[in-house]
Z-matrix of the N, CA and C atoms (Angstrom, degrees):
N
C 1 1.465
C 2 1.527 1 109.16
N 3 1.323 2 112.20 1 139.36
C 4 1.540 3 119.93 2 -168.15
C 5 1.284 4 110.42 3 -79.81
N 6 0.946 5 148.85 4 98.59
C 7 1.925 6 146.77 5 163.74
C 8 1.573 7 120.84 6 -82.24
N 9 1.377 8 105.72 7 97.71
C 10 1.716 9 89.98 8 155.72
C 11 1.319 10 118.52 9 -101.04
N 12 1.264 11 118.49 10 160.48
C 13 1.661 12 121.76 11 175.99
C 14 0.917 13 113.54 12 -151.04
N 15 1.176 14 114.45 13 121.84
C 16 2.001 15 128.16 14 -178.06
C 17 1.225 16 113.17 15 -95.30
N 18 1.477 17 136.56 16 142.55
C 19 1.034 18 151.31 17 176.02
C 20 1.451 19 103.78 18 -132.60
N 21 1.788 20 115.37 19 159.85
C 22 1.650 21 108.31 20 136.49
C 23 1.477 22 89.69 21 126.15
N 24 1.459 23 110.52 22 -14.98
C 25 1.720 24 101.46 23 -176.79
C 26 1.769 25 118.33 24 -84.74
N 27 1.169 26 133.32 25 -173.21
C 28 1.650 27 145.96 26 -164.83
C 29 0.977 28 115.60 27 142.23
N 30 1.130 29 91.43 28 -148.94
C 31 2.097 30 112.98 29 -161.90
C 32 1.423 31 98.41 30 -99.07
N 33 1.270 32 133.02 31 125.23
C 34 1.418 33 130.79 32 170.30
C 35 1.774 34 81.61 33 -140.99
N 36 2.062 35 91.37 34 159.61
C 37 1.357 36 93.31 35 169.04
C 38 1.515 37 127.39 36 -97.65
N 39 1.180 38 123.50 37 171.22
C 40 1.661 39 101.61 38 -171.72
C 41 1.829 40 95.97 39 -70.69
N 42 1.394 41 85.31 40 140.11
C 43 1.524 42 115.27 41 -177.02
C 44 1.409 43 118.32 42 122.74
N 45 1.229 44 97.98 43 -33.79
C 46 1.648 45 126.17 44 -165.20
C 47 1.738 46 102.80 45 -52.14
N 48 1.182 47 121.12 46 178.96
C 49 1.363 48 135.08 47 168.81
C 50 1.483 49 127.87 48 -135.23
N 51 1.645 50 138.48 49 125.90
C 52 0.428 51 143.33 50 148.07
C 53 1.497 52 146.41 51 -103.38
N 54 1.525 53 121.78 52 142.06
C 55 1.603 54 119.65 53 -175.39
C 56 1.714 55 109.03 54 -112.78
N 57 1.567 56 104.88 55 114.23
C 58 1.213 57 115.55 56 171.22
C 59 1.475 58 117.78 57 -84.47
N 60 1.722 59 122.27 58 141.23
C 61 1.221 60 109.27 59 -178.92
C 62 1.302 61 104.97 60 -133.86
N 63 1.421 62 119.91 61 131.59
C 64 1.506 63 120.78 62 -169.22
C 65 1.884 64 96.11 63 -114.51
N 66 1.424 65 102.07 64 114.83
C 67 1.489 66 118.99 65 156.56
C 68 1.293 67 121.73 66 -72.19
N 69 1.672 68 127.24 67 115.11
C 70 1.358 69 116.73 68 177.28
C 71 1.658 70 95.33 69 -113.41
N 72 1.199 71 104.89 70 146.51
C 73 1.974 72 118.77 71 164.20
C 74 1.181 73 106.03 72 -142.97
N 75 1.469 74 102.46 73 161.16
C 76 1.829 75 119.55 74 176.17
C 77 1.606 76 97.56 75 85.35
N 78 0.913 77 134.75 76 -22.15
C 79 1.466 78 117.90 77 -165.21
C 80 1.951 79 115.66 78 -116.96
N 81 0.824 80 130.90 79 -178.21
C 82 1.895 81 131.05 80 170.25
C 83 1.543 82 101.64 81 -111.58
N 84 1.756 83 91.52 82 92.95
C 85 1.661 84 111.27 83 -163.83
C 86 1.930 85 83.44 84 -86.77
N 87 1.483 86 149.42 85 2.06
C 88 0.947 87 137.34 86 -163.04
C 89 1.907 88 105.50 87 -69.53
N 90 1.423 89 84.63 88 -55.15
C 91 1.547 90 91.16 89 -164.86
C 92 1.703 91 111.59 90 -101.92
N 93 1.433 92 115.25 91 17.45
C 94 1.156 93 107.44 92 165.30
C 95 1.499 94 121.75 93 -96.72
N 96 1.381 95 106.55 94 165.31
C 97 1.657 96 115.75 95 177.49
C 98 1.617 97 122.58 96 -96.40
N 99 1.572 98 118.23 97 105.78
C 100 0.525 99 121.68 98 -175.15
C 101 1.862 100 132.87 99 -92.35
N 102 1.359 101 111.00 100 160.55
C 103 1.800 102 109.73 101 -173.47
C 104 0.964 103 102.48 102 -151.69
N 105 1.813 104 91.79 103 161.39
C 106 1.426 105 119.77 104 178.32
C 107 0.924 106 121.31 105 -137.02
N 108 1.595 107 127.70 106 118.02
C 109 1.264 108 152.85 107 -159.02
C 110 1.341 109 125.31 108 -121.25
N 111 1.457 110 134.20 109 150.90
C 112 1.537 111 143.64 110 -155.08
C 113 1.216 112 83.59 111 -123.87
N 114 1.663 113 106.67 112 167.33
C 115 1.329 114 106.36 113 137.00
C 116 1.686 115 103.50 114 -171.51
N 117 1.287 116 101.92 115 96.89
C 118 1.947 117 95.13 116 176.72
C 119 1.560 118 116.06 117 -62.96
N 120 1.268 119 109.59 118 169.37
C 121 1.639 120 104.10 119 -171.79
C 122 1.397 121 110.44 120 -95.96
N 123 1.041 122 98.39 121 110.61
C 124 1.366 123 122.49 122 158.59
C 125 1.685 124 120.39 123 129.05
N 126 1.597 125 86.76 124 14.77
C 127 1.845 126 113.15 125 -170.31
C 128 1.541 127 99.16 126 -108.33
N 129 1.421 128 116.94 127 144.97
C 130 1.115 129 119.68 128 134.16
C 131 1.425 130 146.89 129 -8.14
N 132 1.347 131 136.09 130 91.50
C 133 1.770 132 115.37 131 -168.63
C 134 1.652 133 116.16 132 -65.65
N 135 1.518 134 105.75 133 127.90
C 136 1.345 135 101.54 134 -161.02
C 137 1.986 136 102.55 135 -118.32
N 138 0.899 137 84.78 136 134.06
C 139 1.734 138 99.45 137 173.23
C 140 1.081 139 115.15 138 -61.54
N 141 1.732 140 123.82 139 114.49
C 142 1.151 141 119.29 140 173.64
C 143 1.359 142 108.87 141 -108.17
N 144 1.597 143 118.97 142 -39.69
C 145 1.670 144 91.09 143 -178.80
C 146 1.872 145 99.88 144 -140.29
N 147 1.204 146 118.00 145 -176.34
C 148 1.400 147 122.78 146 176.91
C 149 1.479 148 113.80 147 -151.18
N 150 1.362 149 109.51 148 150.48
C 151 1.562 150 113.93 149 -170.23
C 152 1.871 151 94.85 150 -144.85
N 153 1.205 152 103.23 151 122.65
C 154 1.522 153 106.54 152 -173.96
C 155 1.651 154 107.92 153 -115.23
N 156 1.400 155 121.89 154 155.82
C 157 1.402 156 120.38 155 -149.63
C 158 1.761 157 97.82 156 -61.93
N 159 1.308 158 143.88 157 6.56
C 160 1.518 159 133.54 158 172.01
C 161 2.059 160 101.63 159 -104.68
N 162 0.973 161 95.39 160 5.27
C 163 1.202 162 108.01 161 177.11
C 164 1.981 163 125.74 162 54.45
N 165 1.628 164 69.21 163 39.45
C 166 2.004 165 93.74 164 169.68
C 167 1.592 166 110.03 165 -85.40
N 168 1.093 167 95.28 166 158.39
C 169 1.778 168 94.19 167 -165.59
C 170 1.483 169 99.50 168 -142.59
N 171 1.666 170 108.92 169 158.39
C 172 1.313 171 125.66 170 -151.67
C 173 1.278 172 100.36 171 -136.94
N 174 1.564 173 149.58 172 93.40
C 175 1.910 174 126.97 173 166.64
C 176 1.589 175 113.96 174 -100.50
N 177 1.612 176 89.64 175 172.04
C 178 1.584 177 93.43 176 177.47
C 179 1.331 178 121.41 177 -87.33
N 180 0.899 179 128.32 178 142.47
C 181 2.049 180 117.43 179 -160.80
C 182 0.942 181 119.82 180 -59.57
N 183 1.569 182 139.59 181 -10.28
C 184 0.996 183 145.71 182 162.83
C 185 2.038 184 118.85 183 -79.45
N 186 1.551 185 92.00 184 6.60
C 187 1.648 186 76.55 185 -160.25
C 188 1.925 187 71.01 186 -129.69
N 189 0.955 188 128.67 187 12.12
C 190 1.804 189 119.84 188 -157.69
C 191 1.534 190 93.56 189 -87.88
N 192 1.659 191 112.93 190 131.79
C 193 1.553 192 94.54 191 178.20
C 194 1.980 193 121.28 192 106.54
N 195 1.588 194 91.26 193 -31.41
C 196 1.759 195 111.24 194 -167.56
C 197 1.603 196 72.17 195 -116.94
N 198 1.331 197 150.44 196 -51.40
C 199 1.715 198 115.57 197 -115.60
C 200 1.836 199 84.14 198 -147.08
N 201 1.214 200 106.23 199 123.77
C 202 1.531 201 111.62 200 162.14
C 203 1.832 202 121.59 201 -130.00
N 204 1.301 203 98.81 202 125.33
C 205 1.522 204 119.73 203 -176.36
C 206 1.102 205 95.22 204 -90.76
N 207 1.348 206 117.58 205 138.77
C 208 1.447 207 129.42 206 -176.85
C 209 1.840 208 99.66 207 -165.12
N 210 1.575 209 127.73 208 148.68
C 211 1.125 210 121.48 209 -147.86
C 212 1.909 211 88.20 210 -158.27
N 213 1.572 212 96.76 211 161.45
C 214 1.729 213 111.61 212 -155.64
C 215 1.668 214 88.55 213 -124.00
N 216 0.514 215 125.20 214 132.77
C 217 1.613 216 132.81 215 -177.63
C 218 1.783 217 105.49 216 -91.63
N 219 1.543 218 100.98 217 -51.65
C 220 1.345 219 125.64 218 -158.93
C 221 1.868 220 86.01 219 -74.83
N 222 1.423 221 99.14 220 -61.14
C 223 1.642 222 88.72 221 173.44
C 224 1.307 223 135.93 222 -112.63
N 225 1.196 224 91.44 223 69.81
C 226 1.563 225 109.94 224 -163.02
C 227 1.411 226 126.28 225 -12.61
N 228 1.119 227 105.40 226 55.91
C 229 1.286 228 139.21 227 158.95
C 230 1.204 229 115.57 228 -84.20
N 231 1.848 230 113.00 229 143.91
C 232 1.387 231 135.32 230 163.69
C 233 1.433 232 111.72 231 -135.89
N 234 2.132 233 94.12 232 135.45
C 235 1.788 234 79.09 233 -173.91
C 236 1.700 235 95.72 234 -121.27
N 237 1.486 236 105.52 235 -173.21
C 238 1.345 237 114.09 236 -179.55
C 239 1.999 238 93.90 237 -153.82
N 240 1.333 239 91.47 238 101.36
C 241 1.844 240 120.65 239 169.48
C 242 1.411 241 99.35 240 -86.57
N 243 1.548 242 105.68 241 107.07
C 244 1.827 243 111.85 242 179.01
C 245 1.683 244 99.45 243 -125.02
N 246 1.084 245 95.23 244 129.47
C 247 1.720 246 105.28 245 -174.72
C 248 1.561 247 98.44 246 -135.14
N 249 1.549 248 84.07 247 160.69
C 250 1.451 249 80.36 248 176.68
C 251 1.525 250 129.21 249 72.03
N 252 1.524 251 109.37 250 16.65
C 253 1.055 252 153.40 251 -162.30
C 254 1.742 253 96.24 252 -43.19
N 255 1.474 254 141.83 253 141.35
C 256 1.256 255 148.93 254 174.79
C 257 1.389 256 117.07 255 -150.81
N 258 1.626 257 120.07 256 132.83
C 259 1.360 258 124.01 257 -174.70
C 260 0.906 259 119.10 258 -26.57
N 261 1.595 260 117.40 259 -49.03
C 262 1.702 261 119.50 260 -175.47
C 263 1.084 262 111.74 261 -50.42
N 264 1.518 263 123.46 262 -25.32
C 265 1.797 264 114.01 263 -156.81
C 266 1.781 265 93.67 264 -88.65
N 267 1.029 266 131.46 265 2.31
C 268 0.904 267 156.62 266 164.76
C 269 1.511 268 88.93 267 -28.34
N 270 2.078 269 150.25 268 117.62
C 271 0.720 270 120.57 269 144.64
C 272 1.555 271 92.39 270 -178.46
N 273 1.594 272 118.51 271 -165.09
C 274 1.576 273 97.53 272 146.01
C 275 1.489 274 130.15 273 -112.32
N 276 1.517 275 110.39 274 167.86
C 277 1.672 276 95.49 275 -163.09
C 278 1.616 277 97.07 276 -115.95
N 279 1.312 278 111.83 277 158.38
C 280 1.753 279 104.83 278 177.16
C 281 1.853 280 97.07 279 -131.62
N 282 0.996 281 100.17 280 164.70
C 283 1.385 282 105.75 281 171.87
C 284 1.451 283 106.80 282 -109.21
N 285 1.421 284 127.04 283 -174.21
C 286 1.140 285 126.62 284 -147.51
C 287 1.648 286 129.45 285 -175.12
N 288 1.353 287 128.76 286 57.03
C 289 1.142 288 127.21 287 -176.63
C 290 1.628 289 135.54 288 -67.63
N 291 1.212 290 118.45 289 114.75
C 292 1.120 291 109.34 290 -173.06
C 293 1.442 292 123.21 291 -120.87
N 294 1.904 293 120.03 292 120.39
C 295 1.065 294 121.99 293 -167.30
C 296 1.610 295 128.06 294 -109.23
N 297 0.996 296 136.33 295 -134.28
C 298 1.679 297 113.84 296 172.23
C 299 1.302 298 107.87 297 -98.88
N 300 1.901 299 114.49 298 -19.90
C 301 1.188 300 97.32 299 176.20
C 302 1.575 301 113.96 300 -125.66
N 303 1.158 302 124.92 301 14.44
C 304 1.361 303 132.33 302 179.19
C 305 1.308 304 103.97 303 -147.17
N 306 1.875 305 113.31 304 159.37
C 307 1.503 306 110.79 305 154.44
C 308 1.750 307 101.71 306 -134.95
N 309 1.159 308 76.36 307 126.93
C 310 1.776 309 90.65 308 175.57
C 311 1.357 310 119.24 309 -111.08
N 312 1.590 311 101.65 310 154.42
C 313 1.826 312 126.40 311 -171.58
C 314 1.279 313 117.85 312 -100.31
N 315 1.244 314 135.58 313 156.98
C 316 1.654 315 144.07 314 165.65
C 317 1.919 316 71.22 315 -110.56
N 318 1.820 317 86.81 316 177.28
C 319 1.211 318 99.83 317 178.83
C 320 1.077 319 145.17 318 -124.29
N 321 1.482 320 98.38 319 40.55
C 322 1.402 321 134.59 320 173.14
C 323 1.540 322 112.57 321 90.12
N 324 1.915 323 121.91 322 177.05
C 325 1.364 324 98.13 323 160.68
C 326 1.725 325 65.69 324 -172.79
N 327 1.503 326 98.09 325 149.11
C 328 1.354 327 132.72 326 -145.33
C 329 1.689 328 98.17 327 -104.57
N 330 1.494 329 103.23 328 112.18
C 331 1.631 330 124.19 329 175.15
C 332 1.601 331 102.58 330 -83.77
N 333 1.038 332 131.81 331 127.49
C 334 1.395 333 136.59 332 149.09
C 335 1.703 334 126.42 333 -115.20
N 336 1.382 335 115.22 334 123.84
C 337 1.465 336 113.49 335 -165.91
C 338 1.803 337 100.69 336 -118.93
N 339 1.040 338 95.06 337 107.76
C 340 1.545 339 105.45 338 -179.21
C 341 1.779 340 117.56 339 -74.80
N 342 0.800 341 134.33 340 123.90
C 343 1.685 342 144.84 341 166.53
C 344 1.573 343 118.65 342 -76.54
């Protein structure tokens, strides 16, 4: 059975930085592509970053510059380094594995950016 689990989010102030860490088990996290996703309530879930099994990376233009995904092979781990922290990011974030025949969720964990 596939498990992700996110940790690493809270209260930071705007400016502040935070490091999200997504635990995956049960699955062959080597060669999959992994993401990281927002989603405030009542919005759309929006893609903020991507990490693919050579460990090339993809952000959303608003986050390019503030936010680095970077990922552990050995411990199948995926992280998300957000600096530079701004109200908007304000939301919750989920992680996101995606394989050839499923895509699976952790269950989010809740960023707050104070002003």
């Amino acid at each position: 059975q596939v498990q992700l689990v996110e940790s690493g989010g809270g209260l930071v102030q705007d400016g502040g930085s935070l490091r999200l860490s997504c635990a995956v088990s049960g699955g062959i996290f080597d060669f999959n592509k992994m993401r990281w996703y927002r989603q405030a309530p009542g919005k759309q879930r929006e893609l903020v970053a991507t990490i693919n099994s050579g460990s090339g990376t993809s952000y959303l233009d608003s986050v390019k510059d503030r936010f680095t995904t970077s990922r552990d092979n050995a411990e199948n781990r995926v992280y998300l380094q957000m600096n530079s922290l701004k109200s908007n990011d304000t939301t919750v974030y989920y992680c996101n594995m995606l394989t050839k025949s499923a895509s699976y969720w952790g269950q989010g964990t809740q960023v707050t950016v104070s002003s």
